[in-house]
Legacy VTK file of the C-alpha trace (Angstrom):
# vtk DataFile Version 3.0
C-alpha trace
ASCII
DATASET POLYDATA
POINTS 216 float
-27.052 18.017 -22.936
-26.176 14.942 -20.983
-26.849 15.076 -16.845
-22.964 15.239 -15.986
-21.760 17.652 -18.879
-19.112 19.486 -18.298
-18.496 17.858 -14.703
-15.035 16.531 -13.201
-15.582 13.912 -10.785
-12.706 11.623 -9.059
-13.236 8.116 -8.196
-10.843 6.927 -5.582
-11.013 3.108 -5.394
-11.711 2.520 -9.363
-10.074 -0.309 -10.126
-12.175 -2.512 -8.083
-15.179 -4.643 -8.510
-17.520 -1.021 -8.646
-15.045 0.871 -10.275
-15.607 0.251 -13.901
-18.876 0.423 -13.606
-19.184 3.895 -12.325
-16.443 5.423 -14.828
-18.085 4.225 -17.413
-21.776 5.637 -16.261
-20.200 8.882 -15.546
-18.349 8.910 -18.452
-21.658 7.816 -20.693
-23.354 11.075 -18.754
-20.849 13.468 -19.832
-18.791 13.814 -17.069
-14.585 14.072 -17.059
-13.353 11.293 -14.976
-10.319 11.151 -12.866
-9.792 7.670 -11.990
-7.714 6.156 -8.946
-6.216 3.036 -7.109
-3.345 1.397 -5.475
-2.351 0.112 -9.220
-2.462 2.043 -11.916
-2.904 -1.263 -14.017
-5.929 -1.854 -12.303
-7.332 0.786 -14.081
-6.354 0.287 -17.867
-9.188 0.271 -20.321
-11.312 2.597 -18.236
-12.866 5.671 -20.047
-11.124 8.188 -17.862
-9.565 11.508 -18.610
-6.993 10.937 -15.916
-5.700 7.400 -14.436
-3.442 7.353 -11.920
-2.034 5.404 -8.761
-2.700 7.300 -5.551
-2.220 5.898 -1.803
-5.183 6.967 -0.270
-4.066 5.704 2.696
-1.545 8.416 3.508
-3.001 12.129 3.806
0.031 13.028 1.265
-0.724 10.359 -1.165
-4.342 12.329 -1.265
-3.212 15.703 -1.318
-0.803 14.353 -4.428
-4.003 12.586 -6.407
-5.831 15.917 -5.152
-3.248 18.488 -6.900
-2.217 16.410 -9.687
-5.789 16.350 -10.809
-6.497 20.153 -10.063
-10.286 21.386 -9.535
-13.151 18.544 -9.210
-17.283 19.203 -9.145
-17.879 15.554 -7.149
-15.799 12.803 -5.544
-16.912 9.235 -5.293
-15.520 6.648 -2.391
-15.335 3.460 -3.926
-12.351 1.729 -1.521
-13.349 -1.394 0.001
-11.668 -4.519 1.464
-12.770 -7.128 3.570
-11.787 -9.262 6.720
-13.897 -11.040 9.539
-15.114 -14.017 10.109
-13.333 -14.057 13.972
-15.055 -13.730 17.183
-14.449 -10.819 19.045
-11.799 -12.656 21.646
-10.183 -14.347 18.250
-9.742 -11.234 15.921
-6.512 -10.569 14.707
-5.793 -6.893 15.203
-3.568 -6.508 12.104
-6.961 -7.113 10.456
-8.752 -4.542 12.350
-5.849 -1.937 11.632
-5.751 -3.410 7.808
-9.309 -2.492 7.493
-9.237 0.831 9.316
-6.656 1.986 6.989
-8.352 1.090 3.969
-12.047 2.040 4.978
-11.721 4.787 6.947
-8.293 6.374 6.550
-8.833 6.344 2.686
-12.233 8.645 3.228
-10.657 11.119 6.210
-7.265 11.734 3.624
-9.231 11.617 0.462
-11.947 14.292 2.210
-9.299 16.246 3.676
-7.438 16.671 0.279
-10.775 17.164 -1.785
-12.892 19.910 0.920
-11.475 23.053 -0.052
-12.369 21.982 -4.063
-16.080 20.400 -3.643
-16.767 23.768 -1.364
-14.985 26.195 -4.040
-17.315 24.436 -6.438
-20.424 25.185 -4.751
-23.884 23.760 -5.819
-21.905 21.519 -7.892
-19.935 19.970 -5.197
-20.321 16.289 -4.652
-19.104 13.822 -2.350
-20.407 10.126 -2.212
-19.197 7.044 0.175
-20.541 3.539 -0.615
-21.416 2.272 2.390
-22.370 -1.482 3.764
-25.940 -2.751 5.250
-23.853 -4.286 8.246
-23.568 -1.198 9.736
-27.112 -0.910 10.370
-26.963 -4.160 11.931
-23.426 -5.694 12.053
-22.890 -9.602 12.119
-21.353 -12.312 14.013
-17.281 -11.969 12.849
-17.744 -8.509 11.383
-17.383 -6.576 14.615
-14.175 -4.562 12.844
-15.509 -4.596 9.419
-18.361 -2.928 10.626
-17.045 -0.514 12.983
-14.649 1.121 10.690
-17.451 1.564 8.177
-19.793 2.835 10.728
-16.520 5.653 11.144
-16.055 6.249 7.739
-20.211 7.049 7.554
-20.189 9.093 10.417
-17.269 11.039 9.221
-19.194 11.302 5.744
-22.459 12.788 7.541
-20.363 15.009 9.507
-18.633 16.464 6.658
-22.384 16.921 5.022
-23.111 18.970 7.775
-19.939 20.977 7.196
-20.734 21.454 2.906
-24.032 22.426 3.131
-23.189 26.080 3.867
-21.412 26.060 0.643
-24.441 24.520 -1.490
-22.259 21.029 -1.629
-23.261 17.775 -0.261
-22.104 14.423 0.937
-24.400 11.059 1.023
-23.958 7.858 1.642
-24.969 4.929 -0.895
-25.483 1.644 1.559
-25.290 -1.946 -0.090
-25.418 -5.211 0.519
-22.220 -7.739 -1.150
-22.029 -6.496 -4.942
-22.499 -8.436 -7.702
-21.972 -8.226 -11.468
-24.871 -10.685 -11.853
-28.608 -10.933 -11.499
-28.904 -11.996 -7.577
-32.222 -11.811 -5.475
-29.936 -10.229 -2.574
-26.920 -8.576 -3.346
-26.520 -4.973 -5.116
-25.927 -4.852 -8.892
-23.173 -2.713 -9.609
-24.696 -1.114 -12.140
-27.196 -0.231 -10.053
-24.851 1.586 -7.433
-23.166 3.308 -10.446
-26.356 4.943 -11.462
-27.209 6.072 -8.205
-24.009 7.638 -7.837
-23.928 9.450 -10.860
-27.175 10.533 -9.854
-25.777 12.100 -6.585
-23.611 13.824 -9.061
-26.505 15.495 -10.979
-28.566 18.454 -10.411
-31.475 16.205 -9.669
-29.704 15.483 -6.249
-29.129 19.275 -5.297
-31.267 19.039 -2.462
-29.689 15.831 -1.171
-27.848 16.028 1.692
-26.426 13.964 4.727
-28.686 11.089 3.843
-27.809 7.289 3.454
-29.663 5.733 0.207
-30.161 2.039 0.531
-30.177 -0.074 -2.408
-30.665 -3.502 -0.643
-33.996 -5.428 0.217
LINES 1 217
216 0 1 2 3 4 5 6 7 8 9 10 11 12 13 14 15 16 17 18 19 20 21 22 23 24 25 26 27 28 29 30 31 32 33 34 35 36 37 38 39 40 41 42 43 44 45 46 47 48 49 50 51 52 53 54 55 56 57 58 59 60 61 62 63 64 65 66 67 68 69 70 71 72 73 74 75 76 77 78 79 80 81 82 83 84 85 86 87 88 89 90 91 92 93 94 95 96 97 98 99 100 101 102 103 104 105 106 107 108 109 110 111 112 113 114 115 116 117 118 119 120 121 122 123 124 125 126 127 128 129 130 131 132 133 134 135 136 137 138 139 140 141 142 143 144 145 146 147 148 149 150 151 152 153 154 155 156 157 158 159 160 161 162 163 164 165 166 167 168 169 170 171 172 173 174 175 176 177 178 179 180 181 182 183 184 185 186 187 188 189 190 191 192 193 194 195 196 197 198 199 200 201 202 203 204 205 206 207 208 209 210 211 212 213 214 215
C-alpha cells in the first residue's frame, strides 16, 4: 500500500511555483488531494480530488474551503509572496501589510478553520508551513518579509505545542528561493514536495514542533 493511502490532505497555496509539485507527490503516494488558491485556474491540470478558489486571507474564506472540503488527515501551507528590497526608513507599509496578509494571515485563518479536523483525526493529523532561511538570519531590505514569516513560524510551533495532546503535529519545512532547476543554492521543489509528503506519513509520527531545513 502506498505511504499516503487512504489520506485527505489540503494544500492551500497550490497553484503556485510549489504547488504542483506537491499535489502531484501526494497524489503519486496515495493520498486524496484538496487543492486551493486565489484562482481556481491556477490550479487546472492538477491531480486533485477537489480544486477550488478559497481566500485564505479572510478567516471566512477558510472556514468556507474548510467545510466545503469536509474532514482532512494533513494540511500543507504553501502561500507565499514576496516584497523588499527597501531600507527600513524607505519601506512602503502597504508592502508590509500586503505581505502580512498573505504570509501570516493565510496560516492563522487556514489553522483556525482546519484545528478542530487535524485534532479529530488524531495520529493522522498533519499540519506543515514552508518556511524561509531569512528568518534565521533576515537580510538587508527583507526586514517585513522576514518578520511576518518569523510570525507565521512561531504561530506554527505554537500550534504544535497545542496538537500534540491529540497525537497530531505541526512542522515547519525552511528553504532557501525555490527552483524548478538544478541550482547549487536554492531548494528544488521536488525536493520540498517529498519532504512534505513525508510529514504526512507515518514515518513522521514522532515529528513534532521542529523546523526541517533543506538549504546548504
Amino acid at each position: 500500500m502506498s505511504a499516503l493511502e487512504g489520506r485527505r490532505i489540503a494544500v492551500a497555496g497550490a497553484g503556485g511555483t510549489l504547488g504542483p509539485a506537491v499535489v502531484h507527490a501526494l497524489a503519486a503516494q496515495g493520498a486524496w488531494v484538496a487543492a486551493a488558491d486565489r484562482r481556481e485556474d491556477a490550479l487546472a491540470g492538477l491531480p486533485a480530488g477537489d480544486a477550488r478558489a478559497a481566500d485564505l486571507s479572510s478567516d471566512a474564506g477558510a472556514r468556507a474551503w474548510a467545510e466545503a472540503i469536509g474532514d482532512v488527515d494533513g494540511v500543507l501551507h504553501l502561500v507565499g509572496g514576496w516584497k523588499g528590497g527597501q531600507t527600513v526608513e524607505d519601506l512602503d507599509l502597504a508592502d508590509l501589510e500586503l505581505l502580512e496578509a498573505l504570509l501570516f494571515r493565510t496560516v492563522v485563518h487556514t489553522t483556525r478553520a482546519f484545528a478542530p479536523k487535524l485534532k479529530a483525526a488524531g495520529e493522522r493529523g498533519r499540519f506543515a508551513l514552508v518556511s524561509s532561511s531569512v528568518v534565521g538570519a533576515p537580510t538587508a531590505g527583507n526586514a517585513a518579509y522576514a518578520a511576518t514569516k518569523a510570525a507565521a513560524e512561531a504561530w506554527t510551533l505554537a500550534l504544535a505545542a497545542e496538537l500534540a495532546e491529540s497525537g497530531a503535529t505541526a512542522n515547519v519545512v525552511v528553504v532557501q528561493a525555490l527552483t524548478t532547476e538544478p541550482h547549487r543554492s536554492f531548494t528544488h521543489v521536488d525536493d520540498v514536495a517529498a519532504a512534505l509528503a513525508f510529514l504526512c506519513s507515518d514515518a513522521a509520527a514522532r515529528m513534532n514542533g521542529q523546523r526541517l531545513h533543506l538549504h546548504g
